[in-house]
C-alpha positions as CSV (number, residue, x, y, z in Angstrom):
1,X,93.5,132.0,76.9
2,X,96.7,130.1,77.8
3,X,95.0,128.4,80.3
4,X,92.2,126.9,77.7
5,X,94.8,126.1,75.1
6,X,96.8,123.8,78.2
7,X,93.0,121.9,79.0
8,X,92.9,121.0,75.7
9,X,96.3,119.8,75.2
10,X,95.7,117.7,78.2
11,X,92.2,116.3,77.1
12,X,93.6,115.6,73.8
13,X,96.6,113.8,75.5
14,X,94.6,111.8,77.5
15,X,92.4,110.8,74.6
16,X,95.0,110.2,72.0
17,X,96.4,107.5,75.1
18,X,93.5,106.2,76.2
19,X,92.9,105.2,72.5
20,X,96.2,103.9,71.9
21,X,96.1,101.3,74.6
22,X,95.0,98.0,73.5
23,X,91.4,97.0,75.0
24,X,92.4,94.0,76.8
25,X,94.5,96.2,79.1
26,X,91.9,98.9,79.6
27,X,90.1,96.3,81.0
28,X,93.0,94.3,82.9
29,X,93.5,98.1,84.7
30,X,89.9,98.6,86.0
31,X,89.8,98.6,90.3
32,X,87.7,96.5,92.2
33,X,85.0,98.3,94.1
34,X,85.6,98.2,97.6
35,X,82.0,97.2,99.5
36,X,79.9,100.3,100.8
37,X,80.2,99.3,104.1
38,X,83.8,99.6,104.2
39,X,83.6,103.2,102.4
40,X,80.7,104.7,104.8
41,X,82.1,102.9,108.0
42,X,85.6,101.4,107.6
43,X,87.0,98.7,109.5
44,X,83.8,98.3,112.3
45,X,81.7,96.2,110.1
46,X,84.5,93.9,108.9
47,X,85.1,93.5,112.9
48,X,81.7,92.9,113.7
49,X,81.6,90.4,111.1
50,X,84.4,88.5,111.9
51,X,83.5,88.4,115.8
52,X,79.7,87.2,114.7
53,X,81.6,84.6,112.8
54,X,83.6,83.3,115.8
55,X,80.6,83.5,118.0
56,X,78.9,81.2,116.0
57,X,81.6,78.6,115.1
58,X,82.0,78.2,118.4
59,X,78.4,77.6,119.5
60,X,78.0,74.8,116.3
61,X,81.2,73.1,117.8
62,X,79.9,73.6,121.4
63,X,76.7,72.1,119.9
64,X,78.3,69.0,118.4
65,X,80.2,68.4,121.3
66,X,77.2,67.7,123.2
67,X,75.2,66.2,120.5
68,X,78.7,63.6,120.7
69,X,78.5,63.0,124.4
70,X,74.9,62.4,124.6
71,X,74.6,59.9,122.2
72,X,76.4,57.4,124.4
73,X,79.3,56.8,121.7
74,X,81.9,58.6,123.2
């Protein structure tokens, strides 16, 4: 019995806080949700992501390069 009497002091607690707290900070309090990927798979797809990035800024600046020197203007 001891133990049920302590849950429900706790609950109660908890409630009795919880409603005592203004809203607007209930809500300031609330955690951002970290993407799925990051949860399933960690760090690997934010790597691959970043590397794809870099892969392809450098081809578009490789690719204005040439469009630069080809056009005779340079």
């Amino acid at each position: 019995m001891a133990k049920s009497d302590e849950l429900v002091k706790y609950i109660t607690e908890r409630v009795v806080h919880y409603i005592d707290t203004p809203k607007d900070e209930r809500k300031g309090r609330s955690k951002t949700k970290e993407p799925w990927t990051m949860k399933w798979f960690g760090m690997i797809p934010f790597a691959v992501s970043l590397w794809v990035g870099k892969k392809e800024k450098a081809m578009n600046s490789q690719g204005e390069m040439q469009k630069r020197s080809s056009s005779g203007k340079g």
